[in-house]
C-alpha positions as CSV (number, residue, x, y, z in Angstrom):
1,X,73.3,43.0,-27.2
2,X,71.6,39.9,-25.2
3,X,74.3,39.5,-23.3
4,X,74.8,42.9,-22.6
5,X,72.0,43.1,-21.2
6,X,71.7,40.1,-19.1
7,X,75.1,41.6,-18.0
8,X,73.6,44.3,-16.9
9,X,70.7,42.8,-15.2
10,X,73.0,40.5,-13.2
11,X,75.6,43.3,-12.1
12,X,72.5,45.3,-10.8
13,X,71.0,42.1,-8.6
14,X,74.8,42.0,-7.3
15,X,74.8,45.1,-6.1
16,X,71.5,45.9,-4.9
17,X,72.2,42.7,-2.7
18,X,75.3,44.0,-1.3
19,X,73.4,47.0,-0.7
20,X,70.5,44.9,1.4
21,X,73.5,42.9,2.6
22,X,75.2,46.2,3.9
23,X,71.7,47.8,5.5
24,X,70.6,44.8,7.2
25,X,73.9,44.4,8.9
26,X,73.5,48.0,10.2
27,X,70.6,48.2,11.1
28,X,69.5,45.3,12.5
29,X,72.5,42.3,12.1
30,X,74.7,43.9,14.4
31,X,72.6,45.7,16.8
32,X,71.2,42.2,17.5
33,X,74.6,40.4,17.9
34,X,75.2,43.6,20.2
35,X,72.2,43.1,22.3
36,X,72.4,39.3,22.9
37,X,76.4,39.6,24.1
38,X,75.1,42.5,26.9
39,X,72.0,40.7,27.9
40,X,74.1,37.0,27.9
41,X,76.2,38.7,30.6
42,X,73.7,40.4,33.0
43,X,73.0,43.7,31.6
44,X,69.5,44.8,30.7
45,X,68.2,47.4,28.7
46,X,65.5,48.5,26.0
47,X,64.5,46.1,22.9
48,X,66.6,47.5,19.9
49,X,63.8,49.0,17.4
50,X,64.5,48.8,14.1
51,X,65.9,51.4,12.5
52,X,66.5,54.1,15.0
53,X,66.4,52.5,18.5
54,X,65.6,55.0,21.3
55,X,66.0,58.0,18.9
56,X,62.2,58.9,18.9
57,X,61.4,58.2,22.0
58,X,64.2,60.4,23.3
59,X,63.2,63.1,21.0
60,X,59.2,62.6,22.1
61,X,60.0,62.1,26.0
62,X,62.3,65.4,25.9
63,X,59.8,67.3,23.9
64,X,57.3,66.3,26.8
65,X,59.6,67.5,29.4
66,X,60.2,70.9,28.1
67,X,56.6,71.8,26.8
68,X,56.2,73.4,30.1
69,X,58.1,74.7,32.7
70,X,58.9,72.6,36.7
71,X,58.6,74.1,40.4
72,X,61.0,76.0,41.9
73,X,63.2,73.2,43.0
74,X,66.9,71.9,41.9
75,X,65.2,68.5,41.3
76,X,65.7,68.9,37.8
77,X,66.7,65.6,36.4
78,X,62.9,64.4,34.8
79,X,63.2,67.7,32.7
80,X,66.7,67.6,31.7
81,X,67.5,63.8,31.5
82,X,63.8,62.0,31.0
83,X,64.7,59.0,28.6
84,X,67.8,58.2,30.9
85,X,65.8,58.3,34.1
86,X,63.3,56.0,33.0
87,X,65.9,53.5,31.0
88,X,67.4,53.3,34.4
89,X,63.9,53.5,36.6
90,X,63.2,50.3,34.6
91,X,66.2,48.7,34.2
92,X,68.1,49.4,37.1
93,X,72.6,50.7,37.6
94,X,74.0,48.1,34.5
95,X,71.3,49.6,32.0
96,X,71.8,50.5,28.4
97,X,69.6,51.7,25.2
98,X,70.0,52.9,21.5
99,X,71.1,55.8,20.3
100,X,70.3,54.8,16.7
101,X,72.2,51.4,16.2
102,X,74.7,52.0,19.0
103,X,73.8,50.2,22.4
104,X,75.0,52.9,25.0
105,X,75.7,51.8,28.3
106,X,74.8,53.9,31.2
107,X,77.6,53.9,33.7
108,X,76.6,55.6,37.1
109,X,78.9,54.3,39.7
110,X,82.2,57.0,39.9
111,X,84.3,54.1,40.0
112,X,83.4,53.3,36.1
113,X,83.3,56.4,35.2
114,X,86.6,57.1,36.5
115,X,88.1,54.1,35.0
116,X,86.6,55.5,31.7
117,X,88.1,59.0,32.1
118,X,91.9,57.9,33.1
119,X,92.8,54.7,32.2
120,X,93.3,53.0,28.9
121,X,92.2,56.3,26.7
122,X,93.6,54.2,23.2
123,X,90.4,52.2,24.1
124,X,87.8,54.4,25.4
125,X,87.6,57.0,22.6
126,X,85.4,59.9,21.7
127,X,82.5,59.1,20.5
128,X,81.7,59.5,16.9
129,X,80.3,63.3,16.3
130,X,77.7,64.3,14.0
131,X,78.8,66.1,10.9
132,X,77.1,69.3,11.8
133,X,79.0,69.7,15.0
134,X,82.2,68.8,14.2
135,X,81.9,72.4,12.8
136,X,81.9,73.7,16.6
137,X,83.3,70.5,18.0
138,X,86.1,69.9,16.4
139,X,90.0,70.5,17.7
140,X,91.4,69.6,21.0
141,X,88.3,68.2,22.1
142,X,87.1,65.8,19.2
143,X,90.7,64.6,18.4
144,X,92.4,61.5,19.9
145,X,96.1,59.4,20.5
146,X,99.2,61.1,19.0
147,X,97.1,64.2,17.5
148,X,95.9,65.1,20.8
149,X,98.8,64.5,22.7
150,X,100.5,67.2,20.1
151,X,97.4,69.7,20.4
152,X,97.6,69.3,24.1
153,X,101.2,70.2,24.5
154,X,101.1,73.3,22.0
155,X,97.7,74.7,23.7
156,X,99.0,74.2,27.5
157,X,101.1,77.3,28.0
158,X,98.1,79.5,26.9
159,X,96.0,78.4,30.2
160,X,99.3,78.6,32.5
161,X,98.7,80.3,35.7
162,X,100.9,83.3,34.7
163,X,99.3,83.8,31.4
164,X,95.6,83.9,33.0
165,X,96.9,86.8,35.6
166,X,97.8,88.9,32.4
167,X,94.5,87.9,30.9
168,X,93.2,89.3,34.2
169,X,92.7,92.8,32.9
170,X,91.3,92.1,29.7
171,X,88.3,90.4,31.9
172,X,88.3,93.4,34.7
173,X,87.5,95.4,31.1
174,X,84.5,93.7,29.9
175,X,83.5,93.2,33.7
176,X,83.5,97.0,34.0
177,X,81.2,97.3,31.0
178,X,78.4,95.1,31.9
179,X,78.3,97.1,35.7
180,X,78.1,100.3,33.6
181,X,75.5,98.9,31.7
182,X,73.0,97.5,34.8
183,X,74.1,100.8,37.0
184,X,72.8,102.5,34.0
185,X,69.4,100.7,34.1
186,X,69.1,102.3,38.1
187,X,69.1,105.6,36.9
188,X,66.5,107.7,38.4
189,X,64.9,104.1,39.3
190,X,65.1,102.0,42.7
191,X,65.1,98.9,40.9
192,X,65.3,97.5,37.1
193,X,64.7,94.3,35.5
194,X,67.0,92.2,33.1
195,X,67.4,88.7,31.6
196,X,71.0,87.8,32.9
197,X,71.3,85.0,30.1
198,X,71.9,87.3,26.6
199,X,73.5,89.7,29.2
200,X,76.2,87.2,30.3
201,X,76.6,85.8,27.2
202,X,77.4,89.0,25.4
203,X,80.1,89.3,28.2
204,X,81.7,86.1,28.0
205,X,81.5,86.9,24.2
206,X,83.5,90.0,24.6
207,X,85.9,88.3,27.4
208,X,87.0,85.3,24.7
209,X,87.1,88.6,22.0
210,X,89.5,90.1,24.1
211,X,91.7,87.5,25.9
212,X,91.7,84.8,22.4
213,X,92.8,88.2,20.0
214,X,93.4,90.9,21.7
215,X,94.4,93.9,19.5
216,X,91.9,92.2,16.8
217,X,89.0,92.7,19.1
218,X,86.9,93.8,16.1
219,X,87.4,90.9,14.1
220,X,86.9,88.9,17.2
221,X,83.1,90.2,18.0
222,X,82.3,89.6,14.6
223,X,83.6,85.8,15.0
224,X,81.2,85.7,18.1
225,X,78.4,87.0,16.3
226,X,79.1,84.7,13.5
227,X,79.9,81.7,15.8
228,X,76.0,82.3,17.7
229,X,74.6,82.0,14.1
230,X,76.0,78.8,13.8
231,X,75.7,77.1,16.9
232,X,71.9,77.5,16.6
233,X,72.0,76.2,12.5
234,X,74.3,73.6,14.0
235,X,72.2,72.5,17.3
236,X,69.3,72.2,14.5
237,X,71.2,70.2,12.4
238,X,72.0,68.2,15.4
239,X,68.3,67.0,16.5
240,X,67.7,65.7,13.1
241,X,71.1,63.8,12.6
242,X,69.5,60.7,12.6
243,X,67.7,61.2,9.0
244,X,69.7,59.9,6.9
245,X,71.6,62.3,5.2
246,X,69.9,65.0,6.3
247,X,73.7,67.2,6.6
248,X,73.7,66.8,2.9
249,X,70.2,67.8,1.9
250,X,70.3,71.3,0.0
251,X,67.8,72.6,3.0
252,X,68.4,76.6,3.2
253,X,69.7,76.2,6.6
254,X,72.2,73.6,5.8
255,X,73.6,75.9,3.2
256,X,73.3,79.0,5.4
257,X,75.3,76.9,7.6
258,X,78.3,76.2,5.5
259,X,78.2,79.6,4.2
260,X,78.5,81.1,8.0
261,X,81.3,78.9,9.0
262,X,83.5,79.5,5.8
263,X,82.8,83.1,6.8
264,X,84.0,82.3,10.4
265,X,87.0,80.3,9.0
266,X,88.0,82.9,6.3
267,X,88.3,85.5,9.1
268,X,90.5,83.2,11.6
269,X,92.8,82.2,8.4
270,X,93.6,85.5,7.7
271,X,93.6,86.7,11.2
272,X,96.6,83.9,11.8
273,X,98.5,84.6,8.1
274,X,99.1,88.0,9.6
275,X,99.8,87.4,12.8
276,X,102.4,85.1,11.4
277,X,103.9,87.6,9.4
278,X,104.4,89.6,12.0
279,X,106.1,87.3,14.2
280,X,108.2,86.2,11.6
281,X,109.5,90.2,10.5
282,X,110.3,90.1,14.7
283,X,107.3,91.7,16.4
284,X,106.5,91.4,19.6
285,X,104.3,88.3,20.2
286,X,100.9,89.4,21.8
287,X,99.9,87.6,25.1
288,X,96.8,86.8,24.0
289,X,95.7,83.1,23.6
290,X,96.4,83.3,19.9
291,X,99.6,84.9,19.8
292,X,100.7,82.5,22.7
293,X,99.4,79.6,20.7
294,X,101.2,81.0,17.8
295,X,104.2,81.1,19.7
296,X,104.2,77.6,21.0
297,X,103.8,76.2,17.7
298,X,106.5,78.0,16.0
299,X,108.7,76.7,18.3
300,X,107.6,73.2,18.1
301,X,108.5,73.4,14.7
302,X,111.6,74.9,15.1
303,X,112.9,72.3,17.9
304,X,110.9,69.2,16.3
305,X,110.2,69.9,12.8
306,X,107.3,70.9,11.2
307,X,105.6,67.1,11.9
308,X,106.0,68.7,16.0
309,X,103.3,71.9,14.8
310,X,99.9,72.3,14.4
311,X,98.9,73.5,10.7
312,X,96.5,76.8,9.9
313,X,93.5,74.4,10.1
314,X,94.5,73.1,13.0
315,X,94.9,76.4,14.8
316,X,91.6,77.1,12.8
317,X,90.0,74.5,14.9
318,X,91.5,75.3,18.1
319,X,90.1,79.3,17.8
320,X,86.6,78.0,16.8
321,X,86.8,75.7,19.9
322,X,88.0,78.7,21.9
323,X,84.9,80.6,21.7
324,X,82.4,77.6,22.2
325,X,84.0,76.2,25.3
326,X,85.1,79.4,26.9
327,X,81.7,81.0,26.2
328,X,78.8,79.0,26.6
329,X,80.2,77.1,29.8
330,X,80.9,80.4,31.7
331,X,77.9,82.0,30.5
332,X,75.6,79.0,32.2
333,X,77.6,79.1,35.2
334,X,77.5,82.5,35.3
335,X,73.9,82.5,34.8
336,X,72.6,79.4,37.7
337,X,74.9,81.4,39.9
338,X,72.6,84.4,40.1
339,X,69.5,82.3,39.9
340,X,70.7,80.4,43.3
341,X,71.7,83.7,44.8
342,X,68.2,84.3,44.0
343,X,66.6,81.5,45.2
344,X,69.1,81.4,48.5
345,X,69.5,85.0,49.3
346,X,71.1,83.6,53.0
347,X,74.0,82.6,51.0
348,X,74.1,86.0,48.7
349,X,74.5,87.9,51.6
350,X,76.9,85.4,52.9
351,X,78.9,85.8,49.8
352,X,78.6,89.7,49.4
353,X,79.8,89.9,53.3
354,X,83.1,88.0,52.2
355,X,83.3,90.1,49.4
356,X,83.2,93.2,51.1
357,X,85.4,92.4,53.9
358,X,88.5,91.3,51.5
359,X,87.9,94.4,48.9
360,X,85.5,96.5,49.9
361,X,84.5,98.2,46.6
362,X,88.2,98.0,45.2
363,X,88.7,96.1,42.0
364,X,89.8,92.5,42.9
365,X,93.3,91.2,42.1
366,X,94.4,87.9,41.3
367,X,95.8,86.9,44.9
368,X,92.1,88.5,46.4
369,X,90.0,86.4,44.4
370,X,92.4,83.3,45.1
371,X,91.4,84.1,48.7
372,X,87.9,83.7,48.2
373,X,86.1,80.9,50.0
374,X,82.6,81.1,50.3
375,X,81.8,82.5,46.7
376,X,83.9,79.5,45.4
377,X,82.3,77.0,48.0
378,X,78.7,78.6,45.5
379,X,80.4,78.4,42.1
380,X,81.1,74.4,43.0
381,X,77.7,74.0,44.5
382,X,76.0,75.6,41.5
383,X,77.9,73.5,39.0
384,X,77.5,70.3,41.3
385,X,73.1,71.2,40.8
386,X,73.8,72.5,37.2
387,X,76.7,71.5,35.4
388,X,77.4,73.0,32.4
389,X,77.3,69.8,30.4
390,X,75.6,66.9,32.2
391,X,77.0,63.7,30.4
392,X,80.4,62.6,28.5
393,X,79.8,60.1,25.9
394,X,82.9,57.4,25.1
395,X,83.7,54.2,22.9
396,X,84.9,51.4,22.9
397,X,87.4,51.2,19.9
398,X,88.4,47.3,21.2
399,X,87.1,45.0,23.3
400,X,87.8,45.7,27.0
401,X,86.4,44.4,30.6
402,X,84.8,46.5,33.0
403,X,83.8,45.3,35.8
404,X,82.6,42.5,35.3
405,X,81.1,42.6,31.6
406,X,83.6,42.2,28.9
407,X,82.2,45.1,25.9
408,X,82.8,44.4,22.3
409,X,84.0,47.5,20.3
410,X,81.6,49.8,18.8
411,X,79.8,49.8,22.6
412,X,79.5,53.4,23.4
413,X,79.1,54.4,27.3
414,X,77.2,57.1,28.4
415,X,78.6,59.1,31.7
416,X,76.0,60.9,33.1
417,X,77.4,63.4,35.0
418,X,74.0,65.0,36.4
419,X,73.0,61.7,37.9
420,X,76.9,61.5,39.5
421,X,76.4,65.0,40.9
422,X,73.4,64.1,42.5
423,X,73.5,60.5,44.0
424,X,72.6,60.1,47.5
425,X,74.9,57.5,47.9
426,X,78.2,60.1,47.7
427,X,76.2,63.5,48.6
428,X,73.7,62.3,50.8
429,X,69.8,62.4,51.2
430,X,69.6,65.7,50.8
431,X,71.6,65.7,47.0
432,X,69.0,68.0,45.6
433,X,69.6,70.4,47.5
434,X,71.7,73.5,47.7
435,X,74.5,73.2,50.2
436,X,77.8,75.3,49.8
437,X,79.0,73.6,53.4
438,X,79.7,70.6,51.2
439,X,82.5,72.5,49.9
440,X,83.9,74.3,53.1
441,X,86.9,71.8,53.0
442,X,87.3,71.4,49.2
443,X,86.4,69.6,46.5
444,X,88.4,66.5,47.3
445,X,86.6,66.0,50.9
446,X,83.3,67.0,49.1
447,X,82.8,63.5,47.2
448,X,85.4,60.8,45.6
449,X,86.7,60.6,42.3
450,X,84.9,60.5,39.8
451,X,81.9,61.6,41.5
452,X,82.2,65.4,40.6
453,X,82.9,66.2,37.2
454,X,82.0,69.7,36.3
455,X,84.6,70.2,33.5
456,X,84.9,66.6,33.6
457,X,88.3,64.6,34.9
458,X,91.3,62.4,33.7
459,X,94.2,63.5,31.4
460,X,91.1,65.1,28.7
461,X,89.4,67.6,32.0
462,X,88.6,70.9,30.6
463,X,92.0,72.9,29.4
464,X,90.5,75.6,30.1
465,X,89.1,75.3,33.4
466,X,91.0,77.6,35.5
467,X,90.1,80.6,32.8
468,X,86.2,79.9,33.0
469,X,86.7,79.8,37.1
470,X,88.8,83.3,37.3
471,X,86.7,84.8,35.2
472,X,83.2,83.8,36.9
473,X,84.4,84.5,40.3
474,X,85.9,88.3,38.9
475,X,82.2,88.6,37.8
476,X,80.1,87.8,40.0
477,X,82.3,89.5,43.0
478,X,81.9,92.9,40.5
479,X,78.0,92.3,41.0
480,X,78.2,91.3,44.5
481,X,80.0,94.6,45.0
482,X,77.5,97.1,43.6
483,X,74.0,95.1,43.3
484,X,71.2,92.9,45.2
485,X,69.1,90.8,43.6
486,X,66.1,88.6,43.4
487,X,64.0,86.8,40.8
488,X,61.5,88.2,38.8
489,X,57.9,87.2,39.1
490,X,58.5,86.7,35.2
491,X,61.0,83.7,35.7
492,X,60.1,80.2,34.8
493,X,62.3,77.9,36.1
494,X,62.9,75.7,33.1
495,X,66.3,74.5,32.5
496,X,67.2,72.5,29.4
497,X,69.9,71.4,27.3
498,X,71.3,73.9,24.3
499,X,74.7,73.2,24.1
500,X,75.2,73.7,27.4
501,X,72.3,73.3,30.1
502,X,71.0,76.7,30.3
503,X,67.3,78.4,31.6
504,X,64.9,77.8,28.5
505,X,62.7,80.8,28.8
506,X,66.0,82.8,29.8
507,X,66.5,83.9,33.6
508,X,64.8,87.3,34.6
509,X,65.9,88.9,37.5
510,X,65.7,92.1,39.6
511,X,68.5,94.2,41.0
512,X,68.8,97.0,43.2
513,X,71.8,99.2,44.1
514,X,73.6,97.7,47.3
């Protein structure tokens, strides 16, 4: 019985020392090894704090920055990127700090960041994601190497420039409704006032409804309304990642969120089992994204076995991913696009002139809004000022050089994309301000690579890119057509960063019949 317990005793000594052993390496072993290799060869940065690094003083300096909201200027960068700012105020281009026990680098030169973005992508990976958003974030975007290659090729065809023309009268559809709406609003009044953000994101909601399902439109809204509920749980979750298993704690949220995406992922699974069927008994294959997808994959599988083909979870993923990329990024650019035309009417009327001269009050076609040069000179400028999302985040999965510095793996880089979009060095001294000119020749005589990066670049830009651009541009020439518009006395500029980088007390505006 002695010896049982002194066995006992000892086995618990051993492995509450491997325990210590293990923490101490984490937290502070190996972010010290880490700081000495980048410091030894020229970079400098913040201290590492034990156990969190930069995490609170992120989370304090952006609390700061939002409590209230800025002037009415697109110098925006102390209120959306503070921490980052001062890490490089004070420590100059090669700069890093901690995002927990991760030294991130902050590359922001568009050479680097274009080496980052094209060239050796088995090194420069994805950054490890939270567990709460991989239940947004998951899919084409979060995977990597063979798997994304395969993902890639199946999800292509749906984003081909034939597929988005048919696509083009599913958007005209939900365009047509919001006009209704806001004309509407006029009746019997000269003017009206609305907060554009809910409004464009319950259209972008219905576009993805529409163009990802089509005939399943119902089941589709309810996905949208069930995908909103989660993004906020999930963004949440997100800001208090860095308590230690804080996803696994029993809060009512946390379970509230697991209960709305097994909701969300119940609906897609059957949604896909029956569209399967259907293709299988020989019906015609919808030319929606998901019947398109569908169609890829069963042909993948068919020419390349079923190792070729994406499985129901996969395809899970992908639709999930569908509605958070294709939403939130139109709906911000969507939404900074009317606030500019506010704040620059010069260039609304500019706009509206072009409009009305190539359709007059017609319904735009695909080959019209192709045409259009001065409302897409705006939609670059506005996501040049405010891009949608305002930095990539990539590691190192081996050792690599750059530059000069040779990074260990486990180094993560930070691309800040805001900071690329506005340095005077590629745009000029007059970067924080809105231009269109820059534009009038296109994007490549605008800047150099890697120095605008609104859907970001390399072999990983934005699938879905030319979707999000037809669809904005159908929209805001729709508005340009039958309203003007100005800000309300009630807006506050305040942008901030949700998902995407959106107006935090929403974007009130006032429109008048044309």
């Amino acid at each position: 019985m002695e010896m049982s317990l002194q066995f006992i005793g000892f086995a618990f000594i051993v492995v509450s020392l491997s325990w210590f052993m293990t923490l101490l390496e984490r937290f502070w072993l190996r972010p010290k090894r880490f700081e000495h290799t980048l410091r030894a060869q020229g970079l400098t940065g913040t201290p590492y704090k034990f156990p969190f690094g930069d995490v609170l003083q992120f989370i304090e300096l952006r609390k700061m920055a939002y409590a209230k909201p800025m002037p009415l200027s697109h110098d925006i960068i102390p209120r959306v990127a503070p921490y980052i700012q001062r890490v490089m105020n004070q420590n100059g281009k090669k700069a890093f700090f901690w995002s927990e026990q991760k030294p991130t680098v902050i590359l922001n030169d568009p050479e680097s960041v274009w080496h980052v973005l094209t060239k050796q992508q088995n090194i420069f990976v994805k950054a490890e994601q939270d567990k709460s958003l991989k239940l947004l974030l998951s899919g084409l975007f979060a995977h990597e190497g063979e798997k994304w290659k395969k993902h890639r090729r199946i999800i292509n065809p749906a984003f081909h420039l034939e597929k988005l023309k048919l696509m083009l009268p599913a958007f005209s559809t939900c365009c047509e409704e919001l006009i209704s709406k806001w004309d509407k609003l006029l009746d019997s009044k000269e003017f009206s006032e609305l907060d554009v953000l809910p409004e464009f994101k319950a259209f972008t909601g219905d576009v993805i409804s529409r163009t990802a399902f089509g005939s399943s439109f119902g089941e589709g809204r309810r996905i949208f309304e069930l995908q909103e509920e989660l993004l906020m749980l999930v963004i949440e979750a997100a800001v208090n990642s860095y308590i230690p298993f804080y996803n696994y704690l029993p809060t009512k949220k946390n379970i509230r969120m697991k209960e709305t995406n097994q909701e969300v992922e119940t609906i897609l699974r059957d949604m896909i089992e029956q569209r399967m069927r259907g293709m299988i008994s020989g019906e015609a294959t919808s030319n929606d994204l998901l019947g398109i997808l569908l169609e890829t994959n069963i042909r993948e599988s068919q020419e390349g076995g079923i190792k070729n083909a994406m499985t129901t979870e996969d395809v899970i993923d992908e639709c999930k991913l569908f509605y958070i990329a294709g939403h939130e990024t139109t709906t911000a650019s969507l939404t900074w696009a009317l606030v500019l035309l506010c704040m620059h009417p010069e260039w609304q009327e500019r706009a509206r002139e072009e409009v009305l001269n190539l359709f007059g009050g017609s319904k735009p076609d695909y080959d019209g809004l192709s045409q259009l040069k001065i409302v897409t000179m705006i939609m670059h400028e506005v996501m040049r000022l405010y891009p949608p999302v305002n930095f990539m985040e990539r590691r190192a999965a081996a050792e690599v050089k750059l530059g000069e510095v040779t990074y260990p793996p486990g180094v993560h880089f930070w691309l800040p994309y805001i900071f690329l979009h506005r340095n005077p060095e590629t745009w000029g001294p007059n970067a924080n301000e809105f231009n269109p000119e820059r534009f009038a020749q296109g994007i490549a005589k605008a800047s150099v690579q890697g120095a605008y990066l609104p859907f970001s670049g390399g072999p990983r830009v934005c699938i879905g890119q030319n979707f999000s651009m037809l669809e904005a541009k159908l929209c805001l020439v729709r508005i340009l057509q039958h309203f003007r518009f100005e800000l309300s006395p009630a807006y506050a500029h305040a942008p901030y960063n949700s998902v995407t980088m959106q107006p935090q007390y929403g974007a009130q505006i006032i429109i008048r019949r044309c």
